[in-house]
Every structure is written in C-alpha cells, then in structure tokens.
C-alpha positions in Angstrom: 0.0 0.0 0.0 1.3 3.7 -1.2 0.6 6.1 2.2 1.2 9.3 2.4 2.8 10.7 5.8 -0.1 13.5 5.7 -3.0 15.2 4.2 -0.9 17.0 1.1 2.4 17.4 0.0 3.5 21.0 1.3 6.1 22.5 -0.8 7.0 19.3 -3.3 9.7 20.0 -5.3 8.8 18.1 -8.5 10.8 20.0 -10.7 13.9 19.6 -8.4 13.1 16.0 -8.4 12.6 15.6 -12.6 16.1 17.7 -12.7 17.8 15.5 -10.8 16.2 12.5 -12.3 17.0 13.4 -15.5 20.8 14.7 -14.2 21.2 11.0 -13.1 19.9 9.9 -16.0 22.3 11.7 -18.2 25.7 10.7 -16.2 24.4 7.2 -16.8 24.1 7.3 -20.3 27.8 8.7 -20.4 28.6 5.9 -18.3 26.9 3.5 -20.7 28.2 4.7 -23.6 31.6 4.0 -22.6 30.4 0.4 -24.0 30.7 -0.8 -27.3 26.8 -1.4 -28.3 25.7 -3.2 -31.6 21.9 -3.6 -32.3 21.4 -6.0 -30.9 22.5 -4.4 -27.1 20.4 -2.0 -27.8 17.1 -3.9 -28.2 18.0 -6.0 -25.6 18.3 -3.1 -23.4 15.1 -1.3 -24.4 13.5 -4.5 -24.0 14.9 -5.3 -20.4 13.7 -1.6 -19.4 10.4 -2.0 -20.6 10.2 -5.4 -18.5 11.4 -2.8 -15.5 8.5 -0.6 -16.3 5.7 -3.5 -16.8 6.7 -5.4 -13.1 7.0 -2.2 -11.7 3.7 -1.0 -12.8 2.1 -4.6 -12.1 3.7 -4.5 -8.4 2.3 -1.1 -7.8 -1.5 -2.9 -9.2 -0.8 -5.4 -6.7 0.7 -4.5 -3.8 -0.2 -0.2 -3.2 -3.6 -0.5 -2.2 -6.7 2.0 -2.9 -5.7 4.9 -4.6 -5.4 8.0 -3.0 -5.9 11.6 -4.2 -2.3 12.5 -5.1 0.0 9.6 -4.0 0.1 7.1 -6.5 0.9 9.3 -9.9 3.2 11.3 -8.0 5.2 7.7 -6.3 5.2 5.9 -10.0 6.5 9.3 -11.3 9.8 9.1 -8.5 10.0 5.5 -8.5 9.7 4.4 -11.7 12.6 6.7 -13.6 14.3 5.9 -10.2 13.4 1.8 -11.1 15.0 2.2 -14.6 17.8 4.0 -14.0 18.8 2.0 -10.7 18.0 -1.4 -12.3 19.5 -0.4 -16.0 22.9 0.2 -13.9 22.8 -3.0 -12.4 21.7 -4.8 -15.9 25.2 -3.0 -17.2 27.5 -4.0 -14.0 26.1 -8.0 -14.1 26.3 -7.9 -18.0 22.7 -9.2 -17.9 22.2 -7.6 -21.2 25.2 -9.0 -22.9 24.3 -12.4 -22.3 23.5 -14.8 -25.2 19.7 -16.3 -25.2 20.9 -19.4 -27.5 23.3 -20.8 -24.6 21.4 -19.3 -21.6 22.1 -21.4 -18.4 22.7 -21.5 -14.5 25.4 -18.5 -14.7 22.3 -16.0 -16.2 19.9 -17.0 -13.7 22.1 -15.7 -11.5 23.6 -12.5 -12.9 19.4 -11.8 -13.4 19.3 -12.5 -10.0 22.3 -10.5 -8.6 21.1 -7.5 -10.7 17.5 -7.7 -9.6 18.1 -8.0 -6.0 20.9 -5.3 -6.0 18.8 -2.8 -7.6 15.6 -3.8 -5.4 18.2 -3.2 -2.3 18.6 0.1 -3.2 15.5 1.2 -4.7 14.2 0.5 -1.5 16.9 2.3 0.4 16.2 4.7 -1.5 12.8 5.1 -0.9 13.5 6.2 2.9 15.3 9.7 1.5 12.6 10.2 -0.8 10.1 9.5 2.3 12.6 12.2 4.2 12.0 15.0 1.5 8.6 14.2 0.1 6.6 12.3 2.9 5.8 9.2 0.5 6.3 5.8 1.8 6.3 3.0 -0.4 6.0 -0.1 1.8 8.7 -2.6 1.6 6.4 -5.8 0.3 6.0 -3.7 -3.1 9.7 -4.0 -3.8 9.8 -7.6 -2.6 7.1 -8.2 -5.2 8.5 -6.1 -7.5 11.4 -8.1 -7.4 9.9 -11.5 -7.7 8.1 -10.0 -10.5 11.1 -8.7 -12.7 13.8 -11.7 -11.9 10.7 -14.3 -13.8 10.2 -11.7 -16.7 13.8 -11.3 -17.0 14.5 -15.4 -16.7 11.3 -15.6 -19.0 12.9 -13.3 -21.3 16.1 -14.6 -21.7 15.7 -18.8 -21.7 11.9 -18.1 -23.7 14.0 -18.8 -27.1 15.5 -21.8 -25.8 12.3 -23.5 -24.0 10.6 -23.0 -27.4 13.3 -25.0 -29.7 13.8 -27.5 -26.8 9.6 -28.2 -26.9 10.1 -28.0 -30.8 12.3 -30.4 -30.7 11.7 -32.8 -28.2 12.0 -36.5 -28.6 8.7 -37.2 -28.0 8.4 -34.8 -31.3 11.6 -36.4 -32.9 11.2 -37.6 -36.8 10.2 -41.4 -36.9 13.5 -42.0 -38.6 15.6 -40.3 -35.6 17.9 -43.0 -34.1 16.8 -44.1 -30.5 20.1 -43.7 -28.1 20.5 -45.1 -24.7 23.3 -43.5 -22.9 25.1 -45.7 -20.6 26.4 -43.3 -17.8 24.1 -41.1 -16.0 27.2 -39.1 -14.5 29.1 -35.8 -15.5 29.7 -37.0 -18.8 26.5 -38.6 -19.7 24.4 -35.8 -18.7 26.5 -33.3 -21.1 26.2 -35.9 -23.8 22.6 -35.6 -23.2 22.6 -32.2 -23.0 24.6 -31.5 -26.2 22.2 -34.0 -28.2 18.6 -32.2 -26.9 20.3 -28.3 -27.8 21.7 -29.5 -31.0 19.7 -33.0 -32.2 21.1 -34.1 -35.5 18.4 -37.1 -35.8 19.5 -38.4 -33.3 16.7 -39.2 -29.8 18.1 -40.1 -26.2 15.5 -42.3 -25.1 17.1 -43.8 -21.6 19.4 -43.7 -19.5 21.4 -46.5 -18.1 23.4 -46.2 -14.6 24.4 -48.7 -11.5 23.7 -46.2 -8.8 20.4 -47.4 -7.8 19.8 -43.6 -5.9 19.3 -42.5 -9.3 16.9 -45.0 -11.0 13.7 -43.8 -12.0 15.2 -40.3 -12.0 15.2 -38.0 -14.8 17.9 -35.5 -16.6 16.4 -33.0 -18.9 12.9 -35.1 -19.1 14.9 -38.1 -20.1 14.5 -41.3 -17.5 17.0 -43.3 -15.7 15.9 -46.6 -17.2 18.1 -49.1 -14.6 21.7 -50.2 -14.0 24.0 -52.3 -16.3 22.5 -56.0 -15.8 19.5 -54.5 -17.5 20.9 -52.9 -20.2 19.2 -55.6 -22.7 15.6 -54.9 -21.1 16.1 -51.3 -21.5 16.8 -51.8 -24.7 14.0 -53.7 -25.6 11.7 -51.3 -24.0 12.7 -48.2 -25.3 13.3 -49.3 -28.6 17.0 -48.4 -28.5 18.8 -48.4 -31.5 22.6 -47.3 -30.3 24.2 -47.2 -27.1 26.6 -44.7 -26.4 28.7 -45.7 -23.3 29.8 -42.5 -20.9 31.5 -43.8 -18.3 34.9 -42.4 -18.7 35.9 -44.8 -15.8 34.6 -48.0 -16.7 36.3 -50.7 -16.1 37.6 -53.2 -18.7 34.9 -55.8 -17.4 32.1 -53.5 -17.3 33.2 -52.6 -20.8 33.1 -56.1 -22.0 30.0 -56.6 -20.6 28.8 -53.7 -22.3 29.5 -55.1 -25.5 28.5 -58.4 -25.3 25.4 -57.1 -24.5 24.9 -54.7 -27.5 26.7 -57.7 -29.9 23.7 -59.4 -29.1 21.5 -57.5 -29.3 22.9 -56.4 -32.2 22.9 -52.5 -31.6 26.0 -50.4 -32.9 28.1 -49.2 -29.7 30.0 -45.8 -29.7 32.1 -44.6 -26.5 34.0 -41.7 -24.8 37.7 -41.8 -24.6 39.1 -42.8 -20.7 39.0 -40.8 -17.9 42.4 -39.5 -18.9 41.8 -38.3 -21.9 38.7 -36.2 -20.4 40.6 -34.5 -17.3 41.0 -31.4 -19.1 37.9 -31.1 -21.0 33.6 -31.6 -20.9 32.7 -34.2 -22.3 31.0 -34.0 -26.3 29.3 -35.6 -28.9 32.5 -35.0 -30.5 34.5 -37.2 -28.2 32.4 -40.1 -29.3 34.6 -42.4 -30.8 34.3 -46.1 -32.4 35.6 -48.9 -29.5 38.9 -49.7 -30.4 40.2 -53.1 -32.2 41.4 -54.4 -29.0 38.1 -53.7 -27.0 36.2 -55.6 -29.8 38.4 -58.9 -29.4 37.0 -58.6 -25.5 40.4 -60.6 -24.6 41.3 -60.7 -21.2 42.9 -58.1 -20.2 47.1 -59.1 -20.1 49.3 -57.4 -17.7 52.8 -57.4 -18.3 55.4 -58.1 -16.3 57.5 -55.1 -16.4 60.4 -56.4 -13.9 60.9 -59.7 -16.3 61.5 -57.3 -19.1 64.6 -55.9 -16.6 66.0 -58.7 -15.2 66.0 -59.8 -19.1 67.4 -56.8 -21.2 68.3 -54.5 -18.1 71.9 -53.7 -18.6 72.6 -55.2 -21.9 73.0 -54.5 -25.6 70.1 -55.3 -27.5 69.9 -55.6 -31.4 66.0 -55.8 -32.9 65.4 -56.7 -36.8 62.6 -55.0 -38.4 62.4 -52.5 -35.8 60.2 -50.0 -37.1 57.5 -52.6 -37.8 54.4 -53.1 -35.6 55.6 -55.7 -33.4 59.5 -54.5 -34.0 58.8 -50.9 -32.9 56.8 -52.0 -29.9 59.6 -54.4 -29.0 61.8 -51.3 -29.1 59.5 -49.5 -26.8 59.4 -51.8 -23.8 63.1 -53.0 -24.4 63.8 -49.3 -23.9 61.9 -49.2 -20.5 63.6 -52.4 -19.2 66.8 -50.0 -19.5 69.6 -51.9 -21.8 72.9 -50.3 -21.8 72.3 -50.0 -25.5 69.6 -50.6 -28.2 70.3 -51.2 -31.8 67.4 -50.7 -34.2 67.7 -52.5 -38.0 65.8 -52.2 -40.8 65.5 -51.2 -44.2 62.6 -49.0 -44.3 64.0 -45.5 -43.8 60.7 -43.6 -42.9 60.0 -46.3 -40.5 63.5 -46.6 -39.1 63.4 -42.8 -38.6 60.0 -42.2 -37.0 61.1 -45.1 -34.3 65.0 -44.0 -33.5 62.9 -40.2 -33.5 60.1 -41.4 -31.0 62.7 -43.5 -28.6 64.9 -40.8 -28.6 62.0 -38.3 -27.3 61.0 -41.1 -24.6 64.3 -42.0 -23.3 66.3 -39.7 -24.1 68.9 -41.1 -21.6 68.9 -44.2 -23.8 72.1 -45.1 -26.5 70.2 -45.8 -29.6 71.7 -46.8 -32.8 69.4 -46.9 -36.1 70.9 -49.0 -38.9 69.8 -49.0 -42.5 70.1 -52.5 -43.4 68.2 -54.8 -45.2 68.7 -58.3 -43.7 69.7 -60.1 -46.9 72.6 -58.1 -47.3 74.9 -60.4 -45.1 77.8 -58.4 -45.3 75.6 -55.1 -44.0 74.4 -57.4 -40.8 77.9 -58.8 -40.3 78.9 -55.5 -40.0 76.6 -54.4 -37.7 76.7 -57.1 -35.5 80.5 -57.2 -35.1 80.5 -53.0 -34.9 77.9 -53.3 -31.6 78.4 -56.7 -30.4 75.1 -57.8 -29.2 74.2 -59.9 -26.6 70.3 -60.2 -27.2 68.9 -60.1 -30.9 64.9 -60.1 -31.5 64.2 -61.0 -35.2 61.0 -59.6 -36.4 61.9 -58.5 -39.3 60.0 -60.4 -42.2 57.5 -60.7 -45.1 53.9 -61.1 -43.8 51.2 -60.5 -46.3 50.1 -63.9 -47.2 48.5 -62.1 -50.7 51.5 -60.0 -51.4 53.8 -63.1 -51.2 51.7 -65.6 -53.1 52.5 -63.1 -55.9 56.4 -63.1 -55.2 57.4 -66.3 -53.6 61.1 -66.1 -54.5 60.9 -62.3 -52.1 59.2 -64.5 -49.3 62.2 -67.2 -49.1 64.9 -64.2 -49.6 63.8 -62.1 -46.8 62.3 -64.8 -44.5 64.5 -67.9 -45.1 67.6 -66.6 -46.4 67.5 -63.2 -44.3 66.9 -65.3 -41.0 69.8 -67.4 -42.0 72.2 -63.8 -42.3 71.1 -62.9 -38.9 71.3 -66.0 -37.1 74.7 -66.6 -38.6 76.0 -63.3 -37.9 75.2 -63.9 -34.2 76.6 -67.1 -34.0 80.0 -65.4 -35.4 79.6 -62.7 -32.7 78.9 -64.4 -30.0 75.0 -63.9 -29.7 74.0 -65.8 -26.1 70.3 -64.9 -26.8 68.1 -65.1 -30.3 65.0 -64.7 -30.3 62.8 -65.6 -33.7 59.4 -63.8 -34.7 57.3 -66.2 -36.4 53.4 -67.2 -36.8 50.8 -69.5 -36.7 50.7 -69.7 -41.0 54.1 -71.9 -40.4 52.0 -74.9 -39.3 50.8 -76.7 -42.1 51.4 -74.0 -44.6 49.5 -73.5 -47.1 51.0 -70.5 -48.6 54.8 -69.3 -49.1 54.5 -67.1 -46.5 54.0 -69.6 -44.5 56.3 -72.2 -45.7 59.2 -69.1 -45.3 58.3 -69.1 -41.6 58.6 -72.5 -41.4 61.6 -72.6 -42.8 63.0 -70.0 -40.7 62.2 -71.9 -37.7 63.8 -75.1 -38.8 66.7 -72.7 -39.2 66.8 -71.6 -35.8 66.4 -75.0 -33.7 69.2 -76.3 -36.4 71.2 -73.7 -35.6 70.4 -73.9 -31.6 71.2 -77.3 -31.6 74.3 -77.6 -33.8 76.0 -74.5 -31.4 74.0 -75.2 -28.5 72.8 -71.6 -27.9 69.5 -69.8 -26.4 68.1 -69.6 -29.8 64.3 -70.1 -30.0 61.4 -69.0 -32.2 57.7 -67.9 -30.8 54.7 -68.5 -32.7 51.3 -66.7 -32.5 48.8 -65.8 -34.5 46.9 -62.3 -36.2 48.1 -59.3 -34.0 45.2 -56.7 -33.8 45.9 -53.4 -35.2 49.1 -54.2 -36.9 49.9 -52.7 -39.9 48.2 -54.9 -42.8 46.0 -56.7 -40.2 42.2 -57.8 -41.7 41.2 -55.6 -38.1 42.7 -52.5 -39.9 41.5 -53.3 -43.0 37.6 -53.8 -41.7 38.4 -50.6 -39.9 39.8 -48.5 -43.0 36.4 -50.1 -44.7 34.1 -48.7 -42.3 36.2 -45.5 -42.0 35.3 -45.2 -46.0 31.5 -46.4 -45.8 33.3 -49.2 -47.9 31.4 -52.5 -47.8 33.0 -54.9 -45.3 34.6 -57.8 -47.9 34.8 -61.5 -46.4 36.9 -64.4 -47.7 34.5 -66.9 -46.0 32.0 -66.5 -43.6 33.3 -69.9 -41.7 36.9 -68.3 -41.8 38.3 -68.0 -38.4 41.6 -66.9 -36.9 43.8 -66.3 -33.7 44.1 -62.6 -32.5 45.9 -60.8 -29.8 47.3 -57.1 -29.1 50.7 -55.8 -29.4 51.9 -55.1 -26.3 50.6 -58.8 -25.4 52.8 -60.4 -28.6 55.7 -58.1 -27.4 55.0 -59.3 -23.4 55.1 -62.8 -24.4 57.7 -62.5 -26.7 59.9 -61.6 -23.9 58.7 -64.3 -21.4 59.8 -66.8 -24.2 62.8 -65.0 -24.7 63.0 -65.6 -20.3 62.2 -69.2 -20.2 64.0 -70.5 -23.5 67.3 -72.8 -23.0 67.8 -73.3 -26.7 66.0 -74.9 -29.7 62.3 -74.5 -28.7 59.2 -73.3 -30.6 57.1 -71.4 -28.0 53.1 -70.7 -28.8 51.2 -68.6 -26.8 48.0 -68.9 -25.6 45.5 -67.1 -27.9 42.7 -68.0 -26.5 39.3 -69.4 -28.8 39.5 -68.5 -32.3 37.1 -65.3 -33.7 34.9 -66.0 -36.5 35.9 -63.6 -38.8 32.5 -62.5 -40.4 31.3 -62.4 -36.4 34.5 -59.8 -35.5 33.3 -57.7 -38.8 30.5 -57.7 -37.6 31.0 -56.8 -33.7 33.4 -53.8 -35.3 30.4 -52.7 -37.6 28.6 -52.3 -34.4 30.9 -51.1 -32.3 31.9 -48.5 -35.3 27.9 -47.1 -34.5 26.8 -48.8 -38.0 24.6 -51.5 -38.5 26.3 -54.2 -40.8 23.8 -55.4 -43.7 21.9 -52.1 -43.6 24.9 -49.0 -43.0 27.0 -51.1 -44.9 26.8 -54.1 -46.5 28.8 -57.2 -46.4 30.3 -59.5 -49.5 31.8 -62.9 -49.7 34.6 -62.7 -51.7 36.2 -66.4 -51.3 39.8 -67.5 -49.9 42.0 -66.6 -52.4 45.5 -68.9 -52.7 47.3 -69.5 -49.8 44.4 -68.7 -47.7 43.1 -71.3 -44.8 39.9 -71.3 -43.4 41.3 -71.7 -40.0 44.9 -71.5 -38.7 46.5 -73.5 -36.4 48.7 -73.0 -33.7 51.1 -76.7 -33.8 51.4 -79.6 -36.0 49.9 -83.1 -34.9 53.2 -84.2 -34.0 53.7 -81.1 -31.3 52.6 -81.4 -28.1 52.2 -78.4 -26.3 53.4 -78.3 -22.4 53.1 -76.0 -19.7 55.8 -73.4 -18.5 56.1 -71.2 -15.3 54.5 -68.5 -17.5 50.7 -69.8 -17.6 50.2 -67.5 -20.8 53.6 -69.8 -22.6 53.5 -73.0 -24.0 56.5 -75.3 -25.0 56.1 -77.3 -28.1 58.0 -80.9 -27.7 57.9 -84.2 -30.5 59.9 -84.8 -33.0 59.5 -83.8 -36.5 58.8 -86.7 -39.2 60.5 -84.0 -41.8 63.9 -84.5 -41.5 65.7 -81.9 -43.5 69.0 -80.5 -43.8 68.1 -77.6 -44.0 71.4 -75.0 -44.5 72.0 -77.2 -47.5 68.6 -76.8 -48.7 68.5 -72.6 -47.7 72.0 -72.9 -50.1 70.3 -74.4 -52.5 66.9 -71.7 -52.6 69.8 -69.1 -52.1 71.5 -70.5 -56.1 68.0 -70.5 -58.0 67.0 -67.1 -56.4 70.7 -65.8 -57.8 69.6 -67.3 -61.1 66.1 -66.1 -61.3 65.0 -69.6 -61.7 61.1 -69.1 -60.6 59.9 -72.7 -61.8 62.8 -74.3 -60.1 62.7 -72.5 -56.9 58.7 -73.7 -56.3 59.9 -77.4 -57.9 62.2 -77.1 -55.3 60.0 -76.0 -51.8 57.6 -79.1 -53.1 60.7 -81.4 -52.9 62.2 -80.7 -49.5 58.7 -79.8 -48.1 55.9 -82.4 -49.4 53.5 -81.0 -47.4 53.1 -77.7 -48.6 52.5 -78.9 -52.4 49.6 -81.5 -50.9 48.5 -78.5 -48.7 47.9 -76.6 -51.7 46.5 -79.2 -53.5 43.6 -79.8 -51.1 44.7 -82.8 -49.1 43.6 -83.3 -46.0 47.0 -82.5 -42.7 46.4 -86.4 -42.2 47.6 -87.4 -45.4 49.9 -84.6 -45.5 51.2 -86.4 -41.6 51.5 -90.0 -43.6 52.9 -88.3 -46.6 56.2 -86.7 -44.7 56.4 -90.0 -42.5 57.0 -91.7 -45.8 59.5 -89.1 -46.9 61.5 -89.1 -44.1 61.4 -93.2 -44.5 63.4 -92.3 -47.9 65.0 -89.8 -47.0 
C-alpha cells in the first residue's frame, strides 16, 4: 500500500526532483556509452527496461492499495525513472544484457538474480530519503514483489528462445527416422552428452538412460528417464526401442566394458564410447568425443598385464639388437626393451621412414637411452655382419620379415629371400659374434602352410632350432597368430572399410583366426625370450579363435553402424594361400606348460627330416639365377607337405605323406 505521511504534499519539489532524475539519467548514459553497443545491445536493453517498467507498474497494481488523491501518480513518477535507471545500472554492472539467449544457463539466472536483487536493495533504500523529503512511503512488500516480479520476466525473457526450440524439438516430437540412443552413464559425462544432443539433435533421440547407482533409477535428466543399472541394459533396450548405445563412463572398467559389449553384440545395436577418464581430465565431455571402440576392445580378450620387472631382469643392462624395428611388433619391442633399460639398443631395418619415426620417437621417450638406427636390409649379409661385429650384441629379436600372405603368393622367390635366407644372415651373424640370446618372430601360418609365407616361416624356424642345436645356444622362435591393429592386419582393413562407408569384404564366412594385441605379442615374446634354453618353438595362448565375419560384424557395431543395412557385407572367397582356420602346432607337437601360464612349449619330434642350410644354399643358387619354376619345384621337394596342402589334401595325409618321406630320405 502507497501512504502518504499526511494530508498534502507542502512545498513538493517536483521539478527539483525531474532535474535531478534526468541529471542521473544523463551521467548514466555517459557511463553506458563507454560500451561498445551493436543492435542488438540496444534492443536487448530497451526490451529489459520495458520489462522494469511493466513489473514495476504490475507491483504497484498489486501490492499499493486504494488509490489516494495525489500519492500514486506522484510515487510511480519518482520510482519508476528511479526503477530504470537504478535497475538499468545493475543490468550493465552484471552484463545481464550482454548475455547470449541461445546458450542461456545456470550462470544468467544468476547475474538476473544479482542485478535484480541489488537494484531492489537500493531502490528500497532509497525510498526512505525520498520519504525524508517528500513524505511518501512506499511499503517494503511492493519492492519484494516487485522483485519476484522482474527476476521471472527477466529469466522468462532470456531462456523463452530456448524453452521454445527445446519443446520444438523434443523426442517425443523427434522424426520417426531419428535414431533411438541409450546413454550408458548417468554421470558428469553422460548428462552433457545428453545435454549437447537435446540443444543440438542431428536425428538423433536419447530415449534412456542406463546407470548402476540405484539412488538414481527412475530419475530424470532433462525429461529423459533413468531406465536401470547395467545388468539390465538388454531390457532397457527392448523397451525403449534403443537403436545405439553410447557408453559414458569415462571410468569403466575393462569388465564392465566387455559386458557392455556383449550385450549390445547381441542385441545387435551399434556401440559408440568416450575416450578414458584421462583423456577427459582437461575437457567436458561432447558428442564430439564419441569415438568407435577400439580393435582391442572388440576382441573382448582378457585383459594381459605385463610383467614389467621380467623385461629388466632380461634386457636391463645389456646390448640389444632388434630386426625390423620399425614394424608393428618390432617398434613395440623397441619401446618396452627401452623401459627395461639396456645399456644399448640397436634398431635395423630397411625401411627408412619407418626406421626414422622409431629411433625419433625412442629418442624423445628416453632420451637417456644409447640408440643406434641401422639402414640395413637383412639379406645383405655383409651389412648385418657389420653391424653385429660393430655393436656386439648380446640379445637379438628378429622380427623383421614378409607377412602379407597375398602380397607373397605373388612373389614367392621375395618371401624365401627375406624370411629364409634373411633369418639365416642374422642368425649366422650372431653365431659369429657371439649372440648368447636369439630370439625368432614367427606365426601361426608356419603350421601346415599353405602358402609361401607360411612355408618361409617354417623354414626360418627349422633354421633356428638347427642352428640352436648344432652351437648349443638360447636360440628359440615364438609362434602366435593375427596381432590386432598391426599394420596390414584384416582388423585395420575392416576398420579402413568402415572408415570409407566401404562395404566390409569377407573371404569366407566360416573363416576364423587367432588374434591378440601388441603389447601382449611383445610381453610374451619376452617371457619366451626368459624361459627358453635353446631350440624351442614357444606358442602362446591365444585363446578361442574369432569368427571372422562375427569380428566384422562386432566392429560394424561397435563402429555405431549396423552391418547389412549401413554397410553391406560380401563374400569374396579365400583366395590362394588362404586357410579357413589357422593352427597354432602340427599333430606331431605337443604343447606343455611353462612357469609363465600364458607360454606353452612345443615338444615331439619332427617326421620332416631336413637339412636344412643345404637346402636354404640351394633356394639361395635359383633365387641368384632367377630360376622361378625351379625355386617352387624345389619347396615341393624338401617340403611335401606344402604342395599337398595346396592341392587340397587333408593334414592327415599330409602327416603319412612326410612320415613316408623321411622313410626315404
């Protein structure tokens, strides 16, 4: 209610009072117009003022009682210029009228609120020296509703824009076509996912929420329900009609991750995640950090965890040489040789981009580290003699070697240079120098090959155990199969394909293989390298083998596209040299158990009894001569197996047929 302190106003100074209203008025338009305005400032401004005027006005309605005979024109006519100029300074000092409507949030509700309740405060002190000179007293609940008033025009005014596209565009509203997201993660990171994908949906509809913490189940973020926790991720699914999943648990754990994705394999909904927790520390989490699960989460191996203080008590002081070093599983060899701490490490190979982005990233990781890169292809022997006797070794790794089955179907005579005849130029250069330990890289395509790749690894371990045996040295080869993510690997091609919107091309949809990760090959390679007294094969354990039309089809999905529709699949048929499943020993291995549960042994004898440095001297004299026809008459002789492999007979007859063989021979 207005009052008036008595029956007129003697004496009022009105003018005075429009004088110094408009005085006031023009110092703070000096003030403001020390500030850069654009048009839209400006219309913003006139706009929050009128909003000062309307609650102002509404208030007075409200809360000031019957009219009187004089009071109520003459207390809108000081309060309200008084209102506007008061409130348009606080609107400048909280930048309430520079704020953007499109991204309004928490931080404007409360400059709106710091402005309106700072220039309610002094309105309202204020209002006691007008009631000093004039008499009028403008009761303190008028301000208070007054204020309420303003701050939910103002908030009204500024978020209006955005409640109107978010209820335009809600998924309830969402185009039939939209795809139906569950977000797994109902934490920091999920709820700006959300967020990010209600502002700015690009047909895309979060539907659910998934989380463990059963406090928040059946709660809601932004109108979008917490559906359950992780072991219900397949109803929730079902329910909602989910149609992706985008996991947002930074944290997660590689089990809960698994789980994740067995679930969504079956259910057979495309899967796309946020980096770890340590990638996010120094961002907010975005649609843009959704990313495709990497080639070693879609494997869902068991997690391997090295054992860094083998590595030392391995390498840790010595000199280390490593063939093919800038390779995938040469370059990682380098990499954890280096943090074993060797007195030196010798890289070799004849790739010179490759060679010089690994010396490059050693030398920036341990930049204590000696570290010799040689140029040297491993055929030249006089180049790895010189080597060798230059840095005296005392541990070699061999990786260095052909692997693409296709690309050496095409060039057999290059497969039994580099692999064959290249092993032999190593291992002979170490046996001249005094190697104590060599350690040779080879594969599951040696058993029972099929194609010269193959054969050339199988050669090159029948080389090593020769050689181990003849000198009796710590030289021993380790077999395993398909490393994920290496360069060439059918992972990295399906990737590349999906990458391209490619279609996903199959040899066989019964084709299976053995996979693993790097840094697991490298780990056991080292164990071997531990355990080995000369002479042995070691195979690791690699687990079940993956369906390979299954694995394209998990990385499809895990890729967030749905294989058959997204992309389609083709058959394409094994082309030659190709098996429809590997194998990890021959019948006449047996594998056995080592102190390293991951290791095996292999022990038997071989029926093939070959001599095989005559026979390598003998590939070596029709490679010299270019003699193609000769060179594959001559694998058939001294390896029966391989030309009945090829020709479709069955490893049984191929066992009998090299029994017999060795009979004659």
């Amino acid at each position: 209610m207005i009052e008036h302190s008595g029956e007129a106003i003697p004496n009022f100074p009105s003018e005075s009072w429009g004088s110094a209203t408009r005085t006031l008025a023009r110092r703070t338009g000096d003030w403001l117009g020390a500030t850069t305005w654009n048009g839209r400032g400006i219309l913003v401004c006139v706009a929050e003022l009128a909003l000062v005027a309307l609650s102002f006005l509404s208030a007075a309605s409200f809360f000031g009682g019957p009219r009187s005979a004089y009071l109520p024109t003459d207390a809108i006519l000081i309060f309200l210029p008084l209102a506007l100029v008061l409130r348009g300074l606080a609107f400048q000092f909280f930048g309430v009228c520079d704020r953007s409507f499109r991204h309004a949030g928490i931080a404007d509700v409360i400059a709106i609120g710091q402005a309106v309740g700072t220039s309610s405060l002094a309105l309202y002190l204020v209002s006691f020296i007008v009631k000093a000179r004039s008499g009028i007293l403008v009761p303190g609940h008028l301000f208070v509703g007054d204020a309420i008033t303003l701050f939910l025009l103002l908030c009204a005014f500024h978020f209006g824009a955005r409640i109107y596209k978010y209820n335009s565009e809600t998924p309830v509203k969402a185009g039939a076509s939209a795809r139906r997201v569950v977000i797994i993660g109902a934490g920091d990171a999920g709820a700006s996912v959300l967020k990010e994908m209600l502002e700015t949906p690009r047909g895309i509809t979060p539907v659910a929420l998934v989380d463990d913490d059963p406090a928040k189940k059946g709660t809601l973020i932004c109108g979008v329900p917490i559906a359950g926790g992780l072991s219900k991720l397949s109803d929730v699914l079902f329910t909602y009609q989910g149609s992706e999943v985008l996991i947002c648990i930074p944290s997660a754990t590689q089990e809960q991750r698994q789980r994740i994705l067995a679930t969504c394999l079956k259910c057979g909904v495309p899967v796309r995640t946020l980096p770890c927790l340590a990638d996010l520390l120094t961002q907010k989490a975005s649609t843009r950090d959704l990313r495709a699960v990497s080639i070693e989460e879609a494997l869902q191996r068991e997690r391997f965890v090295p054992d860094h203080t083998l590595a030392t008590n391995l390498v840790g002081g010595k000199v280390v040489l490593v063939t093919g070093a800038g390779g995938s599983i040469g370059s990682e060899l380098c990499r954890q040789i280096a943090a074993a701490g060797p007195t030196r490490l010798i890289l070799v190979d004849k790739s010179e981009n490759s060679l010089f982005y690994c010396h490059m990233g050693l030398g920036e990781a341990f930049p204590q580290l000696e570290i010799v890169p040689f140029l040297a292809d491993v055929t030249d022997s006089h180049a790895i003699r010189e080597v060798f006797f230059r840095e005296e070794p005392e541990f070699v790794f061999h990786a260095a070697a052909y692997k693409h089955v296709g690309m050496m179907e095409l060039h057999p005579d290059q497969a039994i240079r580099n692999n064959v005849l290249g092993t032999r130029n190593v291992l002979m250069a170490a046996v001249e120098a005094g190697v104590g330990t060599f350690v040779n890289v080879s594969t599951d395509k040696s058993v029972n090959p099929k194609c010269f790749m193959g054969l050339s690894k199988k050669l090159a371990e029948l080389l090593v155990k020769d050689i181990a045996e003849r000198h009796g040295l710590r030289y021993m080869s380790v077999r395993f199969g398909n490393v994920a993510g290496s360069t060439g690997s059918v992972l990295r091609i399906f990737a590349e394909q999906i990458k391209k919107g490619q279609p996903i091309r199959i040899t066989d949809p019964h084709a299976t293989r053995y996979f693993m990760s790097i840094p697991e090959a490298v780990s056991l390679i080292l164990c071997a390298a531990s355990i080995g007294s000369g002479g042995e094969t070691f195979i690791f354990n690699m687990g079940t083998p993956v369906n390979i039309y299954e694995l394209a089809r998990a990385l499809t999905l895990f890729a967030g596209v749905v294989p058959g529709e997204d992309l389609p699949i083709q058959f394409t048929g094994l082309k030659d040299g190709e098996k429809v499943a590997e194998e990890l020993w021959e019948d006449w291995e047996v594998p056995t158990a080592t102190e390293n549960p991951h290791v095996f042994r292999l022990t038997g004898s071989n029926p093939l009894q070959l001599e095989i440095l005559p026979s390598v001297q003998q590939l070596q004299e029709l490679i010299a001569t270019h003699d193609q026809e000769g060179l594959l008459e001559y694998l058939d002789e001294i390896v029966p197996s391989f030309a009945m492999q090829r020709s479709g007979i069955s490893p049984a007859q191929v066992a009998v047929a090299e029994e017999k063989f060795a009979v004659i021979s």
